[in-house]
N, C-alpha and C positions, 0 to 999 in steps of 0.2 A: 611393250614388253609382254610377252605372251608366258603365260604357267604350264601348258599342258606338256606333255613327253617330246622331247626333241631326238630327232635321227639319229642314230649313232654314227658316229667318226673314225674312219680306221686310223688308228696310233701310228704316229710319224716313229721312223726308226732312226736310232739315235745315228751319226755320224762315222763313218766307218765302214759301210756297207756290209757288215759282218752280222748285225742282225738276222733271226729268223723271219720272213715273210711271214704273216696272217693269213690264214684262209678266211676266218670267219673272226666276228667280234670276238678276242679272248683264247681263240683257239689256232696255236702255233704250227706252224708247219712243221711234218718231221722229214728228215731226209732218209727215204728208203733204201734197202743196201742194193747191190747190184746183182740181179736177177741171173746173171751170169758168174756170178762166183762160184767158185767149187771149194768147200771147203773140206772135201773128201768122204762125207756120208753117204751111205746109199741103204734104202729101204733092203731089207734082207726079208723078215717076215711079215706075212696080212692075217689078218683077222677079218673078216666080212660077214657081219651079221644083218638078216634079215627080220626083224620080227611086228609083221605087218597090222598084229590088231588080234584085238579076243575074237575067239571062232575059228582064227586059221593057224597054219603049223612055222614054226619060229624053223628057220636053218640058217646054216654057218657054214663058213668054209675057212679052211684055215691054209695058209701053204706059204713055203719058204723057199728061198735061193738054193738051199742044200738038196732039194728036190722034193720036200713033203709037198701034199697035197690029197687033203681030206673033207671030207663032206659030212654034214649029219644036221637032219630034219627031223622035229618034236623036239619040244621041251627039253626030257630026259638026258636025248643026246645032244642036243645042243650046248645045254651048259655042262657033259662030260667033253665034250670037244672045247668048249670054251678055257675048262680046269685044263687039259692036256698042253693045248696051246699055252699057258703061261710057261708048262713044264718043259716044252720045248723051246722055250727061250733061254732055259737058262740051261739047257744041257747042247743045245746044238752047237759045234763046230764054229758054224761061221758066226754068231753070236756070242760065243763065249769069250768073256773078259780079256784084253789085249794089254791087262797091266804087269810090266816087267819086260815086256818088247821095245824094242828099237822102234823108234814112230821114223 
């Protein structure tokens, strides 16, 4: 009869074949969706921030489906471009609210 730690055992799965598969001791498999679904979203606007480290100059770009497409290096205007970009979320065209539409 031995005390010290014994190997762990992967858990038999119960009858049915309908269980989750293990990966790992405790840790269930999950089933991923498929990579190929479209369920109709698509990226309209970006925000691309750079901001590399103290000493150097932080920039941003921002631009949209609708055709914006702006730039601004330093600080200052970085985060005035950062403020505009939210504000152009919520007033552009293709981003504005689609509640009361025919889906």
């Amino acid at each position: 009869m031995t005390t010290g730690p014994h190997p762990a055992e992967p858990a038999l799965a119960p009858a049915g074949g309908g269980a989750p598969k293990v990966v790992a001791e405790g840790v269930p498999s999950s089933v991923r969706p498929d990579p190929r679904a479209d369920d109709g979203r698509r990226p309209i606007a970006w925000l691309h921030l750079v901001a590399p480290g103290r000493g150097t100059t932080p920039t941003v770009r921002s631009w949209c489906a609708c055709g914006r497409d702006l730039f601004a290096a330093g600080q200052t205007r970085a985060l005035a471009l950062i403020a505009d970009h939210v504000q152009h979320r919520v007033l552009c065209p293709l981003l504005a609210s689609q509640e009361g539409k025919a889906a």
